[in-house]
N, C-alpha and C positions, 0 to 999 in steps of 0.2 A: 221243484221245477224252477228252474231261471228265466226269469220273465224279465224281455229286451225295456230297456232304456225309454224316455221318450226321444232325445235324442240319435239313439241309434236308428229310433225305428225311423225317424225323417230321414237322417242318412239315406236307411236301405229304399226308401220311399221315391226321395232324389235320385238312386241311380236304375229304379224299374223307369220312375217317368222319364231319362236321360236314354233309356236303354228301348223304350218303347217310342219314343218322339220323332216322326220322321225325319230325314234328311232335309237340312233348309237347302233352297237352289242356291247351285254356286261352288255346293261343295264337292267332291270326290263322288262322296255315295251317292249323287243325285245324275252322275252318267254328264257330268258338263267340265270334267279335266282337264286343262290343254290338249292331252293326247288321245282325246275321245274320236268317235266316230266321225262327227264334223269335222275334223281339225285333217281328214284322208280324203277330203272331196276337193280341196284346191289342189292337192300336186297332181291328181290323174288329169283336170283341168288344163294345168300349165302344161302339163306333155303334150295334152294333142292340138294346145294353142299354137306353139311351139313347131310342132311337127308340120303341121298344116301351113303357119308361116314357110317355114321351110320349100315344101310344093309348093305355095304358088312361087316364093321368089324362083327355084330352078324352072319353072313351067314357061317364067317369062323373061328371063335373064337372057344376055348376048352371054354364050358361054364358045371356048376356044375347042377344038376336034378333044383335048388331053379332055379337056373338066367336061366335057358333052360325056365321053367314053368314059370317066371316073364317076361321074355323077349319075349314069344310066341308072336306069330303077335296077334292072337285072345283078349289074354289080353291087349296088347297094346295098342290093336286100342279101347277095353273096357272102359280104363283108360284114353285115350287120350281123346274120347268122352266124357267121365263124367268131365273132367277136362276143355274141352269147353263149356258141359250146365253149369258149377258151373257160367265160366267166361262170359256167355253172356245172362243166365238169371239177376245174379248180375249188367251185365252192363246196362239190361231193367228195372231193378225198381230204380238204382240208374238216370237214364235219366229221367225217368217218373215222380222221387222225385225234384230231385236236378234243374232240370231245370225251370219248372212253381215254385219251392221255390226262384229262384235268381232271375226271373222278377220281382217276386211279390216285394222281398224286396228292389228294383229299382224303385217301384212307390214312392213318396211321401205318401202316408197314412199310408206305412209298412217299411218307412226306417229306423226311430226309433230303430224298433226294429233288427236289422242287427248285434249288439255286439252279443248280445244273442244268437242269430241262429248261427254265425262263430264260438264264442264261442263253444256250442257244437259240432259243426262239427270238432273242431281242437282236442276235447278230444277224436273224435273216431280214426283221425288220428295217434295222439301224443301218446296214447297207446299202449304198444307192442302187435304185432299183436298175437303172441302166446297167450298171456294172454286174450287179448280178445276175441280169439276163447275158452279158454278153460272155462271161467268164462260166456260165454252164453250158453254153454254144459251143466255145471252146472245147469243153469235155465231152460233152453228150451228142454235139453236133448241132445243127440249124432244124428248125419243125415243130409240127404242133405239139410234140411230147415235151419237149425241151423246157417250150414257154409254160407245158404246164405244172412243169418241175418247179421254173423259176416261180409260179404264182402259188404253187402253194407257199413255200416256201416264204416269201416274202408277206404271205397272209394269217399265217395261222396262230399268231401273235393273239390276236384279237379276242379268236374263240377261246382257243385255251384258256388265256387269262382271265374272260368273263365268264367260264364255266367252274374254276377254282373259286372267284369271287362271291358268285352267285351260292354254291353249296356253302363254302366258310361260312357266309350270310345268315343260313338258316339259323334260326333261332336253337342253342345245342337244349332248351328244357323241350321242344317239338321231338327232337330227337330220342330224348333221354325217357320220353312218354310213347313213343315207340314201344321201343326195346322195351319198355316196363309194361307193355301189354301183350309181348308175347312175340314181336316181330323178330325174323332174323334181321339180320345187316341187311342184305340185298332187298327185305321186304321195303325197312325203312330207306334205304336208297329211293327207289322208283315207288315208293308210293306216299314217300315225307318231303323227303330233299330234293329231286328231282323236279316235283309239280313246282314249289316254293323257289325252287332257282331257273326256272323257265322263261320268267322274261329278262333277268340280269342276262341268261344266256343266248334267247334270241336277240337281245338287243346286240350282242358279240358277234353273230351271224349275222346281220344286217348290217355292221360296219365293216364287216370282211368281206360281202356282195359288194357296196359299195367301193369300195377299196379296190378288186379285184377288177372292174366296171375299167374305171382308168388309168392304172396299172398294163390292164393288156393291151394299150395303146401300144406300146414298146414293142410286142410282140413283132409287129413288122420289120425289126431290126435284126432279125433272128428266123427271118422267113417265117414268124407265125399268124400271118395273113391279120383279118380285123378291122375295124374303124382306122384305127393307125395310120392302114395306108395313105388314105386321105391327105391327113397332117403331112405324113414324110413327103408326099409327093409336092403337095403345096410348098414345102418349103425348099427343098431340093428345086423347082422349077419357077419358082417367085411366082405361085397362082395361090392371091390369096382367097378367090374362091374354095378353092378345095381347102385351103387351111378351115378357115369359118366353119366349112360346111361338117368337115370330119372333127370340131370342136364340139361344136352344135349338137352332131349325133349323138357323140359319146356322152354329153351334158344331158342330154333329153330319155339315155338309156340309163344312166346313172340314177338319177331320179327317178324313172320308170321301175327298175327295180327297186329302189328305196322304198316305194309305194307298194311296192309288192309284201317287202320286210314285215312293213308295219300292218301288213292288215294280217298279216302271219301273226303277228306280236299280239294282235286286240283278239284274235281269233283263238289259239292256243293258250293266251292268258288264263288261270283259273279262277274263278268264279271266287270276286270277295279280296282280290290283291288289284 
């Protein structure tokens, strides 16, 4: 019988006491991150700091008949609305696209072809988004469908690429102990690779909400209603009220949803990443 070292056995000695020794504060394991759960209570904060500024200045402002009737709550909340279906239908077909297209092209049978696919995706990016919106107006016409053609489009960069990066990521011995315990592919998919690429990939969806936030500003250029209007009219009528105000929104919903992201991100994160 082989009987261990003294020195071995302090080794193995050092790494139960390393492997047993709590978390000192400060670090990752002790729940004190930068991107911890504190670190989600100043941006919902700054929204309704923010927002409430907002109410009282329109509450007490001299405002002209156009910015009384642009600034009414009624419109507001019209335009706000319309400006979050633009942002969260866009965000559901760009998820529904972009996600099963960046697995796919993570298998070996469809990796090949992975220039091609990014390739496009960087031309919908790499385009100015004005022109993009107004040259599928041209083809598909003016309206809500139109802008949301242009916004997927112009967003889906993001996820896809964070959703190939994320699976690449995985560790391939995680993978390879899979399969060596009996998993198919699809088991090790959603139940290796999948959990282990979920925050590379939510963090890709949360920069495509955000993205998509101020992007659809443009929308009113194309009849497709929004915060937008605001701006446009501000600027078309030199009322820099309404410009501010329709910044302001879009600034304070952009963030609003960012803070949405992340609590998505700490929420679905799994347990130990």
């Amino acid at each position: 019988m082989t009987t261990a070292t003294p020195s071995a056995r302090g080794v193995a000695a050092g790494d139960a006491r390393d492997e047993a020794a709590p978390a000192q504060p400060g670090t990752e394991a002790a729940g004190t991150a930068p991107g911890g759960w504190r670190a989600l209570v100043v941006q919902p904060l700054l929204v309704a700091v923010g927002l409430l500024a907002f109410l009282l200045w329109r509450a007490n402002a001299t405002l002209t008949d156009t910015e009384a009737r642009q600034l009414g709550t009624a419109t507001l909340w019209d335009s706000a609305l319309r400006h979050l279906s633009l942002t969260v239908v866009s965000a559901a077909i760009v998820l529904l696209i972009s996600i099963p297209l960046g697995i796919a092209l993570t298998r070996p049978a469809l990796r090949r072809l992975t220039p091609a696919v990014i390739g496009v995706a960087n031309v919908g990016q790499a385009a100015p988004a004005i022109g993009l919106f107004v040259l599928l107006a041209t083809w598909l016409g003016f309206g809500f469908w139109t802008t949301i053609v242009a916004l997927v489009v112009y967003s889906a960069l993001p996820v896809l690429r964070n959703t190939m990066v994320g699976i690449q990521g995985v560790d391939p011995r995680l993978v390879e102990a899979g399969r060596g315990m009996g998993m198919s592919g699809t088991a090790v998919l959603f139940r290796v690779e999948l959990p282990l690429a979920g925050p590379v990939m939510l963090a890709g969806a949360r920069t495509a909400l955000v993205l998509l936030v101020g992007t659809a500003t443009l929308a009113t250029f194309i009849n497709g209603g929004g915060l937008g209007v605001l701006i446009n009219t501000g600027i078309t009528l030199s009322l820099n009220s309404l410009l501010i105000s329709g910044a302001v929104l879009v600034a304070l919903l952009a963030l609003a949803v960012d803070w949405l992201g992340r609590v998505v991100e700490h929420v679905a994160r799994p347990k130990g990443l």
